[in-house]
C-alpha positions in Angstrom: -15.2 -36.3 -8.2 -12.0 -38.2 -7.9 -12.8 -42.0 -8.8 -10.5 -45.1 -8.0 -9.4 -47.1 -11.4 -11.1 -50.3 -11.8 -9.3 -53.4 -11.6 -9.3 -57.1 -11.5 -8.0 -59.0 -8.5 -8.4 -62.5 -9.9 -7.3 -61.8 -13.6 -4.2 -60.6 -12.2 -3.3 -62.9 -9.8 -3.9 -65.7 -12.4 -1.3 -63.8 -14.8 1.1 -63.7 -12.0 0.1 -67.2 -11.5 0.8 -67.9 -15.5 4.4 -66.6 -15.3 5.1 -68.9 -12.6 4.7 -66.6 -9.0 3.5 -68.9 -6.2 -0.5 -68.8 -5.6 0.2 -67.1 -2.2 2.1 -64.5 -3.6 0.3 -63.9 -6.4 -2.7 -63.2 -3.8 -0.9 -60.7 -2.5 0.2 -58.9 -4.6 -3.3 -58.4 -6.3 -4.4 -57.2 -3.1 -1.6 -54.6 -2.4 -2.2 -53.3 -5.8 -5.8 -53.3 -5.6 -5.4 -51.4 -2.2 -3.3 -48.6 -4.2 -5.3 -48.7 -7.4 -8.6 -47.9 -4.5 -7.4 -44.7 -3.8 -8.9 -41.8 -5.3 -7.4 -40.1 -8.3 -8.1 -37.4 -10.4 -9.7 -37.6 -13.8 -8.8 -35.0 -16.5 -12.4 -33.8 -16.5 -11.8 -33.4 -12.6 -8.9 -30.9 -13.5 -10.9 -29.1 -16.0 -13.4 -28.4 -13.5 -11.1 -27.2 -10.9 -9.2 -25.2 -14.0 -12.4 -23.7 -14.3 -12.8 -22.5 -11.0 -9.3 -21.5 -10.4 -10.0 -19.4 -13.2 -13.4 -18.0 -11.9 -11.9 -16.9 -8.8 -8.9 -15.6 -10.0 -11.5 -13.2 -11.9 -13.5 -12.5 -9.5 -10.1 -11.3 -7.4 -9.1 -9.6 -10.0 -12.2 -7.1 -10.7 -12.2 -6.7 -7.2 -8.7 -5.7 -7.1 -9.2 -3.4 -10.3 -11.9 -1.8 -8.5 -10.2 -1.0 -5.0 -7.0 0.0 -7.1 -9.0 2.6 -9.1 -10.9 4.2 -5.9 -7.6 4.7 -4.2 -6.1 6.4 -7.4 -9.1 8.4 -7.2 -8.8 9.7 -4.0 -5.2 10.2 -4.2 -5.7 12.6 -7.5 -8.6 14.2 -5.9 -6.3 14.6 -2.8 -3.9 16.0 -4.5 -6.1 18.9 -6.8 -8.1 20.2 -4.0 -5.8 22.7 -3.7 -5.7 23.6 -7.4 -9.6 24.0 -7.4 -9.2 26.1 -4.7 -6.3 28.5 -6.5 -8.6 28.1 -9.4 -12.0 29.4 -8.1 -9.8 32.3 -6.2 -8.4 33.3 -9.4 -11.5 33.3 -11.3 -13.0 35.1 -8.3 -10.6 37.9 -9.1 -10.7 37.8 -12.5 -14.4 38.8 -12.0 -13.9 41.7 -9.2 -11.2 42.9 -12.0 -13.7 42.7 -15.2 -16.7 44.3 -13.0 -14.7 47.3 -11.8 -13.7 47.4 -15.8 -16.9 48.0 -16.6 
């Protein structure tokens, strides 16, 4: 993925050279800077591709996080109308014991 940037020893220690650096010098600095130009760096297609994955994962977390979220709120309203069910099916319970001694 990451790629070092190309570049030319020779040509630039012959400008260096040109402007009036001595041939030693010159020498070296073309390799210190081909040395640090060698290291990998990071293309802009390289950060589109990690962009994309960043944003895959951050999706993927996401749904999953959604989905834990909405079983928890689940259980916690379930939790929390047991006991109305309850009052409920007493009270229609009596309802019916009152309406069948109506009638």
């Amino acid at each position: 993925m990451p790629m070092p940037l190309p570049f030319d020893k020779l040509e630039y220690s012959r400008i260096l050279q040109a402007s009036g650096i001595p041939q030693a010098q010159a020498e070296a600095h073309a390799d210190a800077l081909s040395y640090a130009l060698s290291e990998p760096v990071l293309l802009s297609s390289d950060l589109t591709i990690l962009k994309a994955e960043i944003l895959a994962q951050v999706s993927e977390m996401f749904a999953k996080f959604k989905e834990e979220i909405k079983a928890e709120i689940l259980a916690e309203v379930d939790k929390k109308l047991r006991p109305i069910y309850w009052m409920l099916a007493a009270s229609l319970l009596m309802h019916a014991i009152t309406l069948s001694k109506l009638f």
